[in-house]
C-alpha positions as CSV (number, residue, x, y, z in Angstrom):
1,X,-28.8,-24.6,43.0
2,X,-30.8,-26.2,40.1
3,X,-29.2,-28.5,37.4
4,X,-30.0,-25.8,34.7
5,X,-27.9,-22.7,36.0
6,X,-24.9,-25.4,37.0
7,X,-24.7,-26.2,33.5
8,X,-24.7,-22.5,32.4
9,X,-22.0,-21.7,34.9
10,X,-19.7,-24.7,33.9
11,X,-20.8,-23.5,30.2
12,X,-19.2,-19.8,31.0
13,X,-16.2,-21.1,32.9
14,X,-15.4,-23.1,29.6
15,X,-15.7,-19.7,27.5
16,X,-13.8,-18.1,30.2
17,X,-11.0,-20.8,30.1
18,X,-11.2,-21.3,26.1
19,X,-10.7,-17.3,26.1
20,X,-8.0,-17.1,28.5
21,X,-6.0,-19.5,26.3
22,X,-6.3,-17.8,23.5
23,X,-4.0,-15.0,23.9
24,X,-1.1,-13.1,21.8
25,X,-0.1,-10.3,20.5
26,X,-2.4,-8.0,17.8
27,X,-0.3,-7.3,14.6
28,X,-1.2,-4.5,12.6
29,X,2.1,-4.2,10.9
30,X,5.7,-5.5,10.3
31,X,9.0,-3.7,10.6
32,X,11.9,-3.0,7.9
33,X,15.3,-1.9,7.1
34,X,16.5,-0.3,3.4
35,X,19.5,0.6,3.1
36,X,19.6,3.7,1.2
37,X,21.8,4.4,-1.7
38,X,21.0,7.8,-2.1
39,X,20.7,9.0,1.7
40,X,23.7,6.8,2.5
41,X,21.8,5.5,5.7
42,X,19.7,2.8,6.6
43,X,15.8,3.6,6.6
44,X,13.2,1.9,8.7
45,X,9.8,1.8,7.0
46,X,6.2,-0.3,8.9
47,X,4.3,-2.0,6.9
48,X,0.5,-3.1,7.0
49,X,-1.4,-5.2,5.2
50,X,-5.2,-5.3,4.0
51,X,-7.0,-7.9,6.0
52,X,-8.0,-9.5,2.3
53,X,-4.1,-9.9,1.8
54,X,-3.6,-13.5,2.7
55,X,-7.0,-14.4,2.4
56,X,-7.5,-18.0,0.8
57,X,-7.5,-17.5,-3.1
58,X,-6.7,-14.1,-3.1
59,X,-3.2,-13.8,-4.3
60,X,-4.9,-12.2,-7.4
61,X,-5.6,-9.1,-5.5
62,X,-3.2,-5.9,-6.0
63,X,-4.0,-3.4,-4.0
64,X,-3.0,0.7,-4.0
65,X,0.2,1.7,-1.7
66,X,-0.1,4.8,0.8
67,X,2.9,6.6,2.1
68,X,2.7,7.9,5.0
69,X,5.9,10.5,5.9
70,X,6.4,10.9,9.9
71,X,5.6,7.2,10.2
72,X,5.5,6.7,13.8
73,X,3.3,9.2,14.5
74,X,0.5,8.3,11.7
75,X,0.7,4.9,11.0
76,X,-1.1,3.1,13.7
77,X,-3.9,5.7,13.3
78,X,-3.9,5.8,9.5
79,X,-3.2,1.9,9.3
80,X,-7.0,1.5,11.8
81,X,-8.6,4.0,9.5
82,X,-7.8,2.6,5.9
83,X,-8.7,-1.1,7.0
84,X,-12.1,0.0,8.9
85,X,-13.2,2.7,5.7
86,X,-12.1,-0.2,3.3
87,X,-12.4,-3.8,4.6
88,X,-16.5,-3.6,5.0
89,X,-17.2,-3.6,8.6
90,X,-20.5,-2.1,9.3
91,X,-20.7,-1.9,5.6
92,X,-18.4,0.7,5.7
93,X,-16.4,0.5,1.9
94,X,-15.5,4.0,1.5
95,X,-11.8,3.3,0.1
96,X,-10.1,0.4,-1.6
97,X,-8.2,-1.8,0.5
98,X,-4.7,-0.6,0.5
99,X,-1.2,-1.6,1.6
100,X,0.1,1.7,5.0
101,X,4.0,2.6,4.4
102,X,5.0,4.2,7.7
103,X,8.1,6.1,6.7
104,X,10.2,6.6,9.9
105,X,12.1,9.6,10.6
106,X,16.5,10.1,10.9
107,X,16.8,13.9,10.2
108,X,13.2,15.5,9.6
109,X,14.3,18.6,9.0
110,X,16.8,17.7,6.1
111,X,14.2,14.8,4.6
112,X,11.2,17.7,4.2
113,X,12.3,20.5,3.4
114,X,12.3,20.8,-0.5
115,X,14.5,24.2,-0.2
116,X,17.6,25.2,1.4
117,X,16.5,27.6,4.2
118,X,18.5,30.7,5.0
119,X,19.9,30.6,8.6
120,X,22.7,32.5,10.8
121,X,23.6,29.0,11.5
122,X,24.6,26.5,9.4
123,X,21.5,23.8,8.8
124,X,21.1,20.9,6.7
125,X,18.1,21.9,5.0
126,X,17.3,21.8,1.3
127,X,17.0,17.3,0.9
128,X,14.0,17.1,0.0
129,X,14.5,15.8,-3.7
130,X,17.0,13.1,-2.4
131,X,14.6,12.1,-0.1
132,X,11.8,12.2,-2.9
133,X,14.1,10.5,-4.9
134,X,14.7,7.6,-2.4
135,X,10.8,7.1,-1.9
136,X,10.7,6.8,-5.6
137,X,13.7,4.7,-6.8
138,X,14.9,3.0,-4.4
139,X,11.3,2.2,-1.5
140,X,8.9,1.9,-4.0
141,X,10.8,-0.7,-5.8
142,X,11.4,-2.5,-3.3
143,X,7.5,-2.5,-1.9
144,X,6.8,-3.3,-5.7
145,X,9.4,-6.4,-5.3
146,X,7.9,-7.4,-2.0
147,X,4.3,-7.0,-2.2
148,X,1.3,-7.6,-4.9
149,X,1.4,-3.4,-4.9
150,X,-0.5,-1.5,-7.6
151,X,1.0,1.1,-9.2
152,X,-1.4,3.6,-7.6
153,X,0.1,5.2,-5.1
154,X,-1.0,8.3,-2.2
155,X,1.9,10.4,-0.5
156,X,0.2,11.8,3.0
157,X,2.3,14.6,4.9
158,X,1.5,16.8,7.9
159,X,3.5,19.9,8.9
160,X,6.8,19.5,7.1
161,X,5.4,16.6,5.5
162,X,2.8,18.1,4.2
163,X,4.8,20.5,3.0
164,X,7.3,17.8,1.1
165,X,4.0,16.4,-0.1
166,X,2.8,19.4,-2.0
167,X,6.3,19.8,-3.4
168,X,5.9,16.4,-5.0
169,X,2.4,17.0,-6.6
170,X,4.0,20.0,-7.8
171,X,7.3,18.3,-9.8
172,X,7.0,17.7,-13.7
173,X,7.3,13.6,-13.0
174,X,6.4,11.7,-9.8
175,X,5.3,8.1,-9.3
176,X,2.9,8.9,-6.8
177,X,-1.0,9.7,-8.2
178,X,-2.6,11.4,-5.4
179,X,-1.2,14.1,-2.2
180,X,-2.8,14.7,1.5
181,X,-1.3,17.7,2.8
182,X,-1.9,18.3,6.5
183,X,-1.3,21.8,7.4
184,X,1.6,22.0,5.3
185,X,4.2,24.5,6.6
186,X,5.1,27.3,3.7
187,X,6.3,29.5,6.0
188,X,9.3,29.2,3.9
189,X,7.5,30.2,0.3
190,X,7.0,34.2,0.5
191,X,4.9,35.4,-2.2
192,X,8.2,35.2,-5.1
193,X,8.9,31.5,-4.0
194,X,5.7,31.1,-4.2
195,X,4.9,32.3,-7.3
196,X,8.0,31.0,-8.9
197,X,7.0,27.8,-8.4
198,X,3.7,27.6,-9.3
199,X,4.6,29.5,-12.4
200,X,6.6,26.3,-12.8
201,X,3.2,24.2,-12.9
202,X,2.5,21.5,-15.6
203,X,-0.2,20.0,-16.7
204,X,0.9,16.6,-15.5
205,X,0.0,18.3,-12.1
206,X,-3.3,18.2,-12.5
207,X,-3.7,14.5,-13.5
208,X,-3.0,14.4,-9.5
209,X,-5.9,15.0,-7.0
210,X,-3.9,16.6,-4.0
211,X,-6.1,17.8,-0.4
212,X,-5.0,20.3,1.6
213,X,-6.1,20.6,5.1
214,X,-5.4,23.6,7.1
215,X,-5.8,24.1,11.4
216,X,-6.9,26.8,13.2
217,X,-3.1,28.5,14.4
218,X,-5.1,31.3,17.1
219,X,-3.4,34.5,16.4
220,X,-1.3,33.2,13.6
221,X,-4.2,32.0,12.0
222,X,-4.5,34.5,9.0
223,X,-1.5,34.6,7.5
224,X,-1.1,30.8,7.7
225,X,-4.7,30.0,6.1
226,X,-4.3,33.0,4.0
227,X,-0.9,31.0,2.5
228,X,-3.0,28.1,1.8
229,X,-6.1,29.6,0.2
230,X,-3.4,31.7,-1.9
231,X,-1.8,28.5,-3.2
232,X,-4.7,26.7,-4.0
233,X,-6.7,29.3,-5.5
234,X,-3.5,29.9,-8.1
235,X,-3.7,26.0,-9.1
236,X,-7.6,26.5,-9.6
237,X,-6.8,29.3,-12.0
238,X,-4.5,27.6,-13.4
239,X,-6.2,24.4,-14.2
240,X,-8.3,23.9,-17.1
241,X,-11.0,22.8,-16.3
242,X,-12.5,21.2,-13.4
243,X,-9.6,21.1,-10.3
244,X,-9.0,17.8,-8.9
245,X,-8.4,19.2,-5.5
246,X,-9.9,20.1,-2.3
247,X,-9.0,23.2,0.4
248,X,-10.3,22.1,4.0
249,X,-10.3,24.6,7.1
250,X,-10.5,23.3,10.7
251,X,-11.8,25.8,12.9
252,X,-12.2,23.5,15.8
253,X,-8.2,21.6,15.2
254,X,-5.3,22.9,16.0
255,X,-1.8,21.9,14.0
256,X,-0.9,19.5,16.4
257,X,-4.7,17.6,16.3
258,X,-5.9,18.1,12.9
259,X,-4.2,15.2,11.3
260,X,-6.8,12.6,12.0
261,X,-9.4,13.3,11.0
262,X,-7.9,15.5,8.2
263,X,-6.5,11.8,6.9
264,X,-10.2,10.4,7.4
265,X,-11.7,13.4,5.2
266,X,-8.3,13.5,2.5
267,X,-8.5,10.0,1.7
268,X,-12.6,10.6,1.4
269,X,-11.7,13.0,-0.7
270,X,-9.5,11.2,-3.1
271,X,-12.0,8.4,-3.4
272,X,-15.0,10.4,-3.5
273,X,-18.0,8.0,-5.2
274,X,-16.1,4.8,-4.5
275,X,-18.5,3.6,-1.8
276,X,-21.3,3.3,-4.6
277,X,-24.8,1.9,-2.1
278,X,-25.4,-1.7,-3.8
279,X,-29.1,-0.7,-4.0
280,X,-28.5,2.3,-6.0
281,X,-27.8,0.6,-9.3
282,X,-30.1,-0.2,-11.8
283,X,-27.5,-1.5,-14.7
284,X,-24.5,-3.2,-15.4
285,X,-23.8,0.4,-17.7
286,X,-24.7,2.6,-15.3
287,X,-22.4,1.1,-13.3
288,X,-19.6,0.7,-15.5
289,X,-20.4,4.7,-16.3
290,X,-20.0,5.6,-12.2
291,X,-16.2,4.1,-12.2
292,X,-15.2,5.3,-15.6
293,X,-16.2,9.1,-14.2
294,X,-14.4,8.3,-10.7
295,X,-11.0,7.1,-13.0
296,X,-11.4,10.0,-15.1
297,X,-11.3,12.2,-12.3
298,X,-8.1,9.8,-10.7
299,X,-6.9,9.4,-13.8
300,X,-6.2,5.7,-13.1
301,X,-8.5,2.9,-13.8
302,X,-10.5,1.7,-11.3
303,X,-13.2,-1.5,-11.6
304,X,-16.2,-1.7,-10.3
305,X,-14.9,-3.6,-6.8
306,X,-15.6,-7.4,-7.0
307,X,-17.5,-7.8,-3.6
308,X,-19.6,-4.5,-4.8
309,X,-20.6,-6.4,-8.5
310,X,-21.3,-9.8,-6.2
311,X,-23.8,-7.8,-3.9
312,X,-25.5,-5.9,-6.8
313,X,-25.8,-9.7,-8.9
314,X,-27.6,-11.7,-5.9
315,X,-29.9,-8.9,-4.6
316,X,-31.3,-8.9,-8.3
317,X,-30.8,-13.0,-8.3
318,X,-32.7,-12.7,-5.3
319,X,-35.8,-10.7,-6.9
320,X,-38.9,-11.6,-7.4
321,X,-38.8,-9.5,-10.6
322,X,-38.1,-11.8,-13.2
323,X,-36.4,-8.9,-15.3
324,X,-34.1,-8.5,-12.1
325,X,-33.4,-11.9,-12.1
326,X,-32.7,-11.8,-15.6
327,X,-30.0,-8.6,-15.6
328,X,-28.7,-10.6,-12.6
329,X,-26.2,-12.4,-14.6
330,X,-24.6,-9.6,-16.8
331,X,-23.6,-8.5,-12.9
332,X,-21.7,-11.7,-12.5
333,X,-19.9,-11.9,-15.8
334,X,-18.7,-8.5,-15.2
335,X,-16.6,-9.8,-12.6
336,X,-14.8,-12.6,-14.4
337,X,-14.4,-10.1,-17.0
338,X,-12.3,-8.0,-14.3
339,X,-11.2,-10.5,-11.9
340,X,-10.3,-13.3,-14.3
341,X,-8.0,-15.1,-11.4
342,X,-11.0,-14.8,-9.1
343,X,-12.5,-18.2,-7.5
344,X,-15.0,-16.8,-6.1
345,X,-16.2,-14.5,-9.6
346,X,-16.4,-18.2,-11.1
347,X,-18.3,-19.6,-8.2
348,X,-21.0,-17.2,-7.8
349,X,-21.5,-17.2,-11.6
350,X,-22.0,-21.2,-10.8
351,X,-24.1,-20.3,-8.7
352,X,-26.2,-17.6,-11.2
353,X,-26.5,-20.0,-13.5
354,X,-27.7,-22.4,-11.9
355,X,-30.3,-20.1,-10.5
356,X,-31.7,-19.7,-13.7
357,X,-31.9,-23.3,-14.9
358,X,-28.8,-23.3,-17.0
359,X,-27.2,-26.5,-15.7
360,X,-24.3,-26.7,-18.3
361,X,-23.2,-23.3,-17.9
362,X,-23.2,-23.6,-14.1
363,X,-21.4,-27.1,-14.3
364,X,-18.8,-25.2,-16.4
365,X,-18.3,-21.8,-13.6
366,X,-17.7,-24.3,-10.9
367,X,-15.0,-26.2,-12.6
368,X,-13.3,-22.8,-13.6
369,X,-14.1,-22.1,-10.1
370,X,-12.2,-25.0,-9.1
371,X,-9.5,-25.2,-11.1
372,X,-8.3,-21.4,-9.7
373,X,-8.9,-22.9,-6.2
374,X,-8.7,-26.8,-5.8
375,X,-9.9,-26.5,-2.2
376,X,-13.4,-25.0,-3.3
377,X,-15.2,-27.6,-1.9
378,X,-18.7,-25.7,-2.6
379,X,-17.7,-25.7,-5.8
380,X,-16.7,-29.4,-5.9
381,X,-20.0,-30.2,-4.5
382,X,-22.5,-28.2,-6.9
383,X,-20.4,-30.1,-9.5
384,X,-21.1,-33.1,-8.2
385,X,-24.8,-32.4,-7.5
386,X,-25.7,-30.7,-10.7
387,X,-24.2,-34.5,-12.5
388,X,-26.4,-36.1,-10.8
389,X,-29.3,-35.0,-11.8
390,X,-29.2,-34.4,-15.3
């Protein structure tokens, strides 16, 4: 056996031993207990954090909160999908990074159901404004207390849930912005409920976006899909102006699969123009113009992401254009405009700056780099560097 493929075996028993000691478990989320006030009962709720969360200098960021009802069902799904659409792999930046809240369930049936139903038997139906009410008053304050939340927040609900979740959008007041309504059961709304309650629609409603998916029930289908299409075509009437809403039919899902990738095409949905292509944008306005339109339409305020305004300001840094180079800074201001607590806005503004031969400037980016994060060694360097050769 030659000397060359004896080193490359003791070289892959080394990866092979280095891997096998480097083993544990894979966390995507944490468990916790509220007691509720209002449901007199303790409530478990997962949680799960953007990958960005505990990054180094990132306790700036605040980031959205989706809830998602029927917990243990959704959240290890929902939790994969947000932080693959949002954290960048593949390029992939869809969504904003967000914090999952996996509600769990203790009486499904009481929690969801925003009407008393009429049975033979007695039934604990009707809770579904208590249990609204504990989401809002007594969770979300303590998610706020806990975590760097922003005060954005997404309600996503299949079957029951869904149903719960298009009560919500439909209530004068809520503190959630936006609804996903997986083939939300109304089997309890006849066409008076129905119309009773969207007769009770406000224009605060439609400051909400709200998707509605609906499955493909076989035989049951019509009346179903027919329940859905009625609902949303009386909100579109309704609205003035453009609808902030989407109807979705799944021929190929059933109710029992459709959630998935109903979640996937909700949330894509909702965010619709967040994932602007880097390459696509000419200007710092017409840039400024594409997230104004998308908070418009969410009515919240959403800024150009940070990573997204980084990426645009070195490809044009990077230019042989000397008008690209040029507009290359305005790219890099914008972000310590909008992330003022941001080491890394600071440092690549350094960087800009000293790019373009303007030594003082960039002597002045990297100390405000440094001073937001003392452990910015690049930063400490350039400083260092740049003083020297003046």
């Amino acid at each position: 056996m030659s000397k060359n493929i004896i080193a490359v075996l003791f070289f892959l028993i080394g990866i092979n031993q280095v891997k096998s000691q480097d083993t544990g478990p894979i966390v995507i989320g944490e468990k916790h207990i509220l007691h509720s006030g209002i449901l007199n009962e303790d409530r478990e709720y997962w949680v799960g954090l953007p990958e960005s969360y505990s990054n180094e200098g990132a306790s700036y960021k605040r980031y959205p909160v989706l809830i998602a009802l029927d917990g243990n069902a959704h959240f290890r799904a929902v939790t994969g999908m947000v932080n693959y659409m949002s954290a960048g792999y593949n390029g992939n930046t869809r969504i904003p990074e967000m914090i999952v809240v996996a509600v769990q369930n203790v009486n499904r049936r009481r929690d969801f159901t925003p009407d008393k139903i009429i049975t033979k038997r007695e039934n604990d139906s009707g809770g579904g404004d208590s249990f609204l009410s504990f989401l809002e008053n007594e969770l979300i304050p303590e998610l706020d207390q806990q975590y760097r939340t922003e005060p954005y927040r997404i309600l996503f609900g299949h079957s029951l849930g869904g149903l719960l979740a298009t009560h919500a959008y439909m209530k004068e007041e809520t503190l959630f912005n936006a609804f996903i309504a997986v083939d939300p059961s109304f089997g309890t709304w006849d066409a008076e409920t129905m119309d009773k309650k969207l007769n009770a629609v406000t224009v605060n409603s439609f400051k909400r976006f709200i998707y509605i998916a609906t499955a493909n029930w076989g035989k049951r289908n019509i009346r179903n899909r027919d329940r859905h299409v009625r609902f949303y075509e009386a909100l579109n009437s309704k609205c003035e102006g453009e609808f902030p809403a989407k109807l979705e039919y799944f021929e190929n899902e059933n109710h029992g699969s459709v959630p998935p990738i109903a979640f996937y095409n909700g949330i894509s949905a909702i965010f619709e123009g967040y994932g602007v292509y880097y390459r696509d944008i000419d200007s710092k306005e017409q840039l400024i113009q594409h997230f104004q339109s998308l908070s418009r339409r969410l009515s919240w305020d959403f800024s150009p992401p940070e990573y997204l305004v980084n990426r645009i300001g070195y490809n044009m840094l990077r230019s042989k254009n000397e008008s690209d180079r040029a507009r290359a800074l305005a790219f890099f201001i914008l972000n310590t405009e909008n992330f003022p607590h941001s080491f890394n806005a600071y440092d690549s503004l350094g960087e800009a700056c000293e790019a373009l031969g303007n030594k003082e400037n960039a002597i002045s980016n990297y100390k405000k780099s440094l001073e937001l994060n003392p452990g910015n060694e690049h930063a400490r360097m350039k400083i260092e560097s740049l003083k020297k050769s003046e």
